[in-house]
C-alpha positions as CSV (number, residue, x, y, z in Angstrom):
1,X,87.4,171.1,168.9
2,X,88.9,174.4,167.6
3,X,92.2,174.6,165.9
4,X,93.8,176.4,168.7
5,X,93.2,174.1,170.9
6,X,93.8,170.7,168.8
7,X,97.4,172.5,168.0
8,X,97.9,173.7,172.1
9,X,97.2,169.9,173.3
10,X,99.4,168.4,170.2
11,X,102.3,170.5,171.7
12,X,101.6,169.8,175.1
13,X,101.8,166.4,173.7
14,X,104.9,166.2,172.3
15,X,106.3,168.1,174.6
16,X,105.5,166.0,177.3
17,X,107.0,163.0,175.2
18,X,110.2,165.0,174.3
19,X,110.7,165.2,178.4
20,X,110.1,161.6,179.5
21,X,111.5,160.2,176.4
22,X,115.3,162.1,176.9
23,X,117.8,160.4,178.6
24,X,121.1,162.7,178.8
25,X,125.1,160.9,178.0
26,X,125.6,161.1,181.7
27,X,122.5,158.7,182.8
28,X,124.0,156.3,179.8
29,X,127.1,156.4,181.2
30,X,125.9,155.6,184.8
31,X,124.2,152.5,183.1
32,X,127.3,151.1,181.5
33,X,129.0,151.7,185.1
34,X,126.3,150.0,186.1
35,X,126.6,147.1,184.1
36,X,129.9,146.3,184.7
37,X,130.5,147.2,188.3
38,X,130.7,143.7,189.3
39,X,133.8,143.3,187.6
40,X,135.5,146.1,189.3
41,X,134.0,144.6,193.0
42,X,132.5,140.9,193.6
43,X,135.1,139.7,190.7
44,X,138.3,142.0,190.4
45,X,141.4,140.0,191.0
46,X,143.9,143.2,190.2
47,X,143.3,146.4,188.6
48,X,146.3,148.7,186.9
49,X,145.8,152.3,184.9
50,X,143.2,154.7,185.3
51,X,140.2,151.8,185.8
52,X,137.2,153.5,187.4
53,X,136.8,153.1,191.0
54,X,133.6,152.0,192.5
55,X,132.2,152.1,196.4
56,X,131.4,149.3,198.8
57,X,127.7,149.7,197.1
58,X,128.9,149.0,193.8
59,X,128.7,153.1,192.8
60,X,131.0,155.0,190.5
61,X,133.6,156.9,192.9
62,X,135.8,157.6,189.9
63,X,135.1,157.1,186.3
64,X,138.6,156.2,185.5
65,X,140.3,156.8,181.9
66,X,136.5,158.3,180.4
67,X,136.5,161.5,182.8
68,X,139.4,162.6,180.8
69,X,137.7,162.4,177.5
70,X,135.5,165.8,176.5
71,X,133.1,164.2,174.2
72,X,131.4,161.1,172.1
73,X,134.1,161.2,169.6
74,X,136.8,160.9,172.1
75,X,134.9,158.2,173.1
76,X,134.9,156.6,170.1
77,X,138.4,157.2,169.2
78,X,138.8,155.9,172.5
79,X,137.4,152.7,171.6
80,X,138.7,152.4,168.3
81,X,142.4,152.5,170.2
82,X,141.9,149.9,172.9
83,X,140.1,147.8,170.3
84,X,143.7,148.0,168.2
85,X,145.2,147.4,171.1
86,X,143.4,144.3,172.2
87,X,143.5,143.2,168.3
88,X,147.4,143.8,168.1
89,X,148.1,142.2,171.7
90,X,146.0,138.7,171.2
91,X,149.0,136.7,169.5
92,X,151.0,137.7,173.1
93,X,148.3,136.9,174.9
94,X,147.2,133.5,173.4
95,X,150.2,132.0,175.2
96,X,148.3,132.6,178.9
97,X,144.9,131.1,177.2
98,X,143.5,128.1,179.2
99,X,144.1,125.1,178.9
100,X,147.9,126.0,179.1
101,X,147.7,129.2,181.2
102,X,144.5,130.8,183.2
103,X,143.0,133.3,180.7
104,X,139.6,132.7,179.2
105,X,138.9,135.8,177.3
106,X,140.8,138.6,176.3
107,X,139.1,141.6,175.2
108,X,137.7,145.3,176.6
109,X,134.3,146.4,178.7
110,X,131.6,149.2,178.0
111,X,133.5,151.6,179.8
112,X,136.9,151.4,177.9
113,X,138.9,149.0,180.2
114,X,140.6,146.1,178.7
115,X,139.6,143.0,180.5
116,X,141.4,139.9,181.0
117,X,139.2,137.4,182.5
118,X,140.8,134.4,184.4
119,X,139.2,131.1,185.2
120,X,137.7,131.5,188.8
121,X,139.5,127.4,189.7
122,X,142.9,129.0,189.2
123,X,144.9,131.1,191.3
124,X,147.5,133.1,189.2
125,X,150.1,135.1,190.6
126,X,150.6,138.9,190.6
127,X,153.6,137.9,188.1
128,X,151.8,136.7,185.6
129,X,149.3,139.3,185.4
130,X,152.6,142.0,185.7
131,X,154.2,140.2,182.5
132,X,150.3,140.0,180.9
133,X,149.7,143.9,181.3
134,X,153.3,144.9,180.3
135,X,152.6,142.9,176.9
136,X,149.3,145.5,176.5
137,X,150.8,148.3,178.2
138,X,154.2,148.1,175.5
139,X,151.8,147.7,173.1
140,X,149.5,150.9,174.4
141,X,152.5,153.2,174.8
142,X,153.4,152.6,171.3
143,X,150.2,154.2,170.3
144,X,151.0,156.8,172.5
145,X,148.8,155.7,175.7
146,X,150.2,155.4,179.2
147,X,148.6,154.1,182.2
148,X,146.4,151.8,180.3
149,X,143.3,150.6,181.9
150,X,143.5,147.1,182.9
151,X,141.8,144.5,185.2
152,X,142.0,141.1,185.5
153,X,138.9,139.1,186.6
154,X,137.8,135.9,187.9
155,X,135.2,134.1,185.3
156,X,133.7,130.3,185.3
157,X,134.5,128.3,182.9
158,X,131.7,128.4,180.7
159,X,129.4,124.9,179.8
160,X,128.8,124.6,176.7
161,X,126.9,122.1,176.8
162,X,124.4,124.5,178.4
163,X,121.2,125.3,176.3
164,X,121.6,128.1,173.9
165,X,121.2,131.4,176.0
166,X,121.2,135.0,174.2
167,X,124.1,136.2,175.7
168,X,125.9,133.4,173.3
169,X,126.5,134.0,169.6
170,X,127.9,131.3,167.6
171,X,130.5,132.3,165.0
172,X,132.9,130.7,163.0
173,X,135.5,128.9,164.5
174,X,135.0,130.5,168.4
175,X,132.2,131.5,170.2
176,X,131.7,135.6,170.7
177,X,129.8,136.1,174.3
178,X,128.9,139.0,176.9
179,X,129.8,137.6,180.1
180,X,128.0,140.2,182.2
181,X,127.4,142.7,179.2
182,X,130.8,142.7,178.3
183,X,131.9,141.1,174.6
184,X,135.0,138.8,173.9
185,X,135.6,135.6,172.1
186,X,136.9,132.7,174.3
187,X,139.2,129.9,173.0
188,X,136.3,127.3,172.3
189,X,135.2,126.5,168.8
190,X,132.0,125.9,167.6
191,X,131.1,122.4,166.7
């Protein structure tokens, strides 16, 4: 084989890898809508903010709070400030935790949403989840954020006396999960 044409299939190659292998931001953004869009259908309880929006068929209508952000570091500063946020709010919120109030975990999605997950046995009143966002949303506008994205969703309880699954990571003292992809730390401790 000559050199010419070793070098022309070697770029045809890698070319053809470059173009099959490249996934753009926008089709990784569809995937983390994706993998959350339950939680803004089949198992939203309330929604307040700018919280994305999705169809009948579980499709992005509106992206919510991210459309508003030009790049990945606005992301990530993005992230950065609801993570504060959820950090600074937890002592507030620990108050609502189960056993003496309805929240199991306390924490924010893929797409930049701070989630308050509420055991699917109880039915809690638009009240308490009024008095549970203004807690985050004082809290948010101190940092200089209105309309904070929030939703409040129905979750089991989880059985931990399941067998160990991935999605489960024992730390100490609590146990971090992804309930459908999303991270928190509930109120049980490891034993």
């Amino acid at each position: 084989m000559s050199k010419i044409s070793f070098l022309n299939l070697l770029i045809v190659f890698l070319l053809i890898i470059c173009l099959s292998g490249a996934a753009s931001g926008y089709e990784l953004r569809n995937k983390s809508y994706q993998v959350v869009s339950e939680d803004y259908t089949k198992y939203l309880i309330a929604a307040y903010g700018d919280v994305p929006v999705y169809d009948q068929n579980g499709e992005v209508v509106d992206t919510g709070i991210i459309k508003d952000l030009p790049d990945k570091r606005a992301l990530n500063d993005w992230y950065d400030d609801i993570d504060l946020i959820v950090e600074e709010t937890h002592p507030d919120i620990e108050a609502y935790y189960y056993p003496e109030g309805p929240v199991l975990s306390y924490g924010y999605d893929r797409v930049g949403t701070v989630r308050v997950a509420i055991d699917e046995e109880t039915n809690v009143d638009r009240e308490m989840m009024d008095k549970i966002y203004r807690v985050i949303s004082l809290r948010a506008s101190e940092s200089g954020i209105d309309d904070v994205p929030v939703i409040f969703v129905s979750e089991p309880i989880p059985d931990i006396g399941m067998p160990y699954k991935p999605e489960w990571v024992w730390v100490i003292l609590g146990v971090k999960n992804t309930v459908r992809d999303l991270f928190g730390t509930n109120i049980f401790a490891a034993a």
